[in-house]
C-alpha positions in Angstrom: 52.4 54.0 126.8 51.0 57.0 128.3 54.2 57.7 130.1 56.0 57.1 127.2 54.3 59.8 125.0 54.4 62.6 127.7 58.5 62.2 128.1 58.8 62.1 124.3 56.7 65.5 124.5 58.5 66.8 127.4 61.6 66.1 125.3 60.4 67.4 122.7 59.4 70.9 123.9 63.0 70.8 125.9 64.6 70.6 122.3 62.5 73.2 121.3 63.5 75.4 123.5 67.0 74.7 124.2 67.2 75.4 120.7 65.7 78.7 120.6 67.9 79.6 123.5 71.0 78.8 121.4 69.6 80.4 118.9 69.2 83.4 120.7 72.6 83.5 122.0 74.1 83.2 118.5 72.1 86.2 116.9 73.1 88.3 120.0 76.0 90.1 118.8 76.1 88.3 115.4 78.3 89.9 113.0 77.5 89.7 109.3 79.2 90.5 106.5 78.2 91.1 102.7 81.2 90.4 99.9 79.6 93.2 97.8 77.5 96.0 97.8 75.1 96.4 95.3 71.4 96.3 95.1 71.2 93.1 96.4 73.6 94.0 98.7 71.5 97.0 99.9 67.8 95.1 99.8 68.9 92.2 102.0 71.1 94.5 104.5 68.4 97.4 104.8 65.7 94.6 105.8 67.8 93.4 108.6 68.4 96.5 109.6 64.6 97.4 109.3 63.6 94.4 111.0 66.0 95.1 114.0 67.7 91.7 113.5 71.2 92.4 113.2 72.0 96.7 113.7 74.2 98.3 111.1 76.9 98.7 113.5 77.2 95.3 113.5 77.7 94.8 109.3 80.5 95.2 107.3 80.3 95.5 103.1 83.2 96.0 100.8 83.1 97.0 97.3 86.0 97.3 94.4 86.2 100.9 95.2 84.8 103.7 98.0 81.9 104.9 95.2 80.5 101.4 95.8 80.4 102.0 99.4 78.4 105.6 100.1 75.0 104.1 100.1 75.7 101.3 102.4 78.1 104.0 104.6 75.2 106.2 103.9 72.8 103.7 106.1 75.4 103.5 108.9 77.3 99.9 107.7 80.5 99.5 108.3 82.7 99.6 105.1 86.2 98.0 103.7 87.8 97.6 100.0 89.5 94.7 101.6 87.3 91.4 100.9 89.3 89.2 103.8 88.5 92.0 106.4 84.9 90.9 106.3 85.3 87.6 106.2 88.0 87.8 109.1 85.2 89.9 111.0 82.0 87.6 109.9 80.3 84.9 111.2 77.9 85.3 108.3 79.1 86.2 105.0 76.5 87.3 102.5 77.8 86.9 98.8 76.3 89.6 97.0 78.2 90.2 94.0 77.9 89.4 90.2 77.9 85.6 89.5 80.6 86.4 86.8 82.8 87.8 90.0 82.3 85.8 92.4 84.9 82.8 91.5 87.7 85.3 91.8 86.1 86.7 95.2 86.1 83.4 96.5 89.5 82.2 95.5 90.7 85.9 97.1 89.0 85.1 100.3 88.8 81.1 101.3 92.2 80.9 103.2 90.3 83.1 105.4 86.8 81.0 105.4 86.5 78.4 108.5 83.9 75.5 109.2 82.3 78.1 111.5 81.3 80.4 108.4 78.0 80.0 107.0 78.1 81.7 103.7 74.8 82.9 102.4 75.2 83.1 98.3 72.6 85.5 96.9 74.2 85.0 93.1 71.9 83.9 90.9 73.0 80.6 88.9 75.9 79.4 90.9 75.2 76.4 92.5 76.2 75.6 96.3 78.5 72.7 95.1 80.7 75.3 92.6 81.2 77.5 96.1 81.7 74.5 97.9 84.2 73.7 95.2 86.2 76.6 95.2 86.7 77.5 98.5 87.7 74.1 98.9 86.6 73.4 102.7 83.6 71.5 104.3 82.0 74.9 105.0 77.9 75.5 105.5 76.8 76.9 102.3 73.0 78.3 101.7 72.4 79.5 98.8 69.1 82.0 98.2 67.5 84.0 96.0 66.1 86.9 97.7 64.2 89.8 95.3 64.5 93.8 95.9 61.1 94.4 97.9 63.1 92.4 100.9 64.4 96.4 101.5 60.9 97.1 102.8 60.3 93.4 104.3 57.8 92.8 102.1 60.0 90.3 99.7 60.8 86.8 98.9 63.6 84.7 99.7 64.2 80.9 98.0 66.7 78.9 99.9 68.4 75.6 99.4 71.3 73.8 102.1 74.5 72.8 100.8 76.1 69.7 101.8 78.1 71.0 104.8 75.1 73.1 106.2 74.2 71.7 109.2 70.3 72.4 110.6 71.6 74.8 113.3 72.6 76.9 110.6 70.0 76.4 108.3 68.1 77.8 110.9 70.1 80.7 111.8 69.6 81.4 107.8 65.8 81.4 108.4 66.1 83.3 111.1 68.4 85.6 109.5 65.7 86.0 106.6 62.0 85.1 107.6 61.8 88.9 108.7 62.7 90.1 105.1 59.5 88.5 103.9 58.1 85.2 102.6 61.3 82.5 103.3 60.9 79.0 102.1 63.6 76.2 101.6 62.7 74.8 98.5 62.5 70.4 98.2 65.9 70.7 95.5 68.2 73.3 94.4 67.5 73.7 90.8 64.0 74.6 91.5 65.7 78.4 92.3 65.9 78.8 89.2 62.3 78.3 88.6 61.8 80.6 90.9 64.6 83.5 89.8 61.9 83.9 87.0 59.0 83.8 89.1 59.7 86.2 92.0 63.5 87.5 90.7 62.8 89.5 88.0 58.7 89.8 88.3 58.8 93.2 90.6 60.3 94.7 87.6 57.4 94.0 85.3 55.0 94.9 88.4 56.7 98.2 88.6 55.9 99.0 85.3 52.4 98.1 85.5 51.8 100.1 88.3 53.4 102.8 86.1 50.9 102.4 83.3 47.8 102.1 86.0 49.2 106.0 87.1 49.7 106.8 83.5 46.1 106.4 82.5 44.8 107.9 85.8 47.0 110.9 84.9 45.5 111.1 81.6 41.9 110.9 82.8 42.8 114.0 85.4 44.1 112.5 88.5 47.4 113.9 90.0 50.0 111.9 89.4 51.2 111.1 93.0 47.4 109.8 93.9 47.3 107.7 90.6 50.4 105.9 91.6 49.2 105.3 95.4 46.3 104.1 94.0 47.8 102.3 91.5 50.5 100.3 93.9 47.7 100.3 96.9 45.6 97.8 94.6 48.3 95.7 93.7 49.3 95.3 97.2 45.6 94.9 98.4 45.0 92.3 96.0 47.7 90.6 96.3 47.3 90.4 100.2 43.8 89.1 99.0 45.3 85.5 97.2 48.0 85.7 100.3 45.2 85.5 103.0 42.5 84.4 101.8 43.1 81.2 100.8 41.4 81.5 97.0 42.4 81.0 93.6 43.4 84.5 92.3 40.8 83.7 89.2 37.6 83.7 91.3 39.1 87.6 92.9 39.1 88.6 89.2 35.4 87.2 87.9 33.3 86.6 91.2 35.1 89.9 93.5 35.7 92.4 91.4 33.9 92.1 88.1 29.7 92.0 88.3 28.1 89.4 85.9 26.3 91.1 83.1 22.4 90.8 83.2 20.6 91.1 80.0 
C-alpha cells in the first residue's frame, strides 16, 4: 500500500511538472491577439504587458478605424484594421468589443478560427454557447469578465469554460490572467453576471467615493492632490485589510476603526 501511494505521488508530481513545462513552452513566444481596442481592450493588454507575460511586440489589436488604434500603438502593440489579420497571427484571441458588435465580428472572422484558437470573450452578456454558435466550430471558448483596475494588476477577472475548452487551455487562460489580479473560474456561467454588478461596474462608484473623501478634505484645507492620496490610500488599505486578514469587513468598521463610547 505504501508503494502504492509513493508511485501515485511520484506520478503525481511528474504531471505536475510536465505540465508546467508545457505550459512554459506554450507562453514562450505566445502571440495574442485582441478583436478590439477599447478600454477593455487596453486594461487587459497593459496588465500583461505590466506583468511581463506576453511583451507588446508580441500583440496585435484592430479597431474599425486608425483613431481607435493610437493608444494601444501608443503602448508599443502591434496594430491592424483588418479583423482576420489577428486571428491569422493569434493563438489567443481576446474579444474585446461591444456585445452588440461582436456577432458581426465573429461571423467576419470564423473561417479563419481553428480548434487550436482559444478565444477569450471579455463581452459582457454573451454567453460561450452564442460564440460557440456562430463561429460554428468545436473551438475552446473562455469567457471572462475582467474590470478596469486589471491595467495596474490590481483587478478582477470571473471566468467560465466553454464546452470545447479543454483544461490545458483553461489553464493557459489562468495563466494568461492570474497576474492581472484576483482570477477565479466561477462553479456555472450565469453566475458572471452576478458578478458584472459586483466587481464590473463597482470601481466606478469607488471612484467617485474616493472623489467625495478629497472633496471634503479640500474643503477643510487640505491640497487637493494629498486629499485624494489619502482618500484612495484608505480604500486600498482597507480593503487589503478584509483581503488578508481573514475578518468580516463589519468588525474593521465597529471594533478597528471606531472607539466604543464611554459614558
Amino acid at each position: 500500500s505504501i508503494g502504492i501511494n509513493a508511485e501515485y505521488v511520484e506520478f503525481q508530481t511528474f504531471q505536475h511538472y510536465f505540465k508546467q513545462i508545457n505550459l512554459s513552452t506554450i507562453m514562450e513566444g505566445l502571440r495574442v491577439g485582441f478583436l478590439g481596442s477599447g478600454n477593455m481592450c487596453q486594461a487587459v493588454a497593459g496588465g500583461l504587458i505590466a506583468s511581463g507575460t506576453v511583451p507588446a511586440s508580441n500583440i496585435t489589436c484592430s479597431a474599425r478605424s486608425e483613431g481607435g488604434l493610437a493608444t494601444v500603438r501608443a503602448m508599443g502593440m502591434n496594430t491592424t484594421l483588418d479583423n482576420g489579420e489577428v486571428v491569422r497571427n493569434s493563438r489567443v484571441v481576446f474579444l474585446a468589443v461591444k456585445p452588440h458588435i461582436l456577432p458581426g465580428v465573429l461571423k467576419e472572422v470564423a473561417e479563419f478560427v481553428t480548434e487550436d484558437h482559444l478565444l477569450v470573450s471579455v463581452a459582457n452578456m454573451v454567453t460561450n454557447k452564442q460564440i460557440e454558435d456562430i463561429v460554428g466550430k468545436k473551438v475552446g471558448v473562455m469567457r471572462t469578465l475582467p474590470n478596469t483596475p486589471c491595467k495596474v494588476r490590481s483587478g478582477v477577472v470571473v471566468a467560465y469554460p466553454g464546452t470545447y475548452c479543454t483544461p490545458a487551455q483553461s489553464d493557459l487562460c489562468t495563466k494568461l490572467m492570474s497576474p492581472l489580479g484576483l482570477f477565479s473560474i466561477l462553479p456555472s456561467e450565469p453566475l458572471i453576471d452576478v458578478a458584472s454588478g459586483l466587481c464590473g461596474s463597482s470601481p466606478a462608484f469607488l471612484f467617485m467615493m474616493v472623489d467625495a473623501m478629497a472633496d471634503a478634505g479640500v474643503r477643510m484645507g487640505l491640497p487637493r492632490g494629498v486629499a485624494q492620496n489619502l482618500a484612495a490610500k484608505t480604500m486600498e488599505g482597507s480593503a487589503k485589510m478584509v483581503l488578508e486578514g481573514g475578518e468580516h469587513p463589519i468588525l474593521g468598521a465597529t471594533d478597528r476603526c471606531c472607539q466604543r463610547a464611554v459614558w
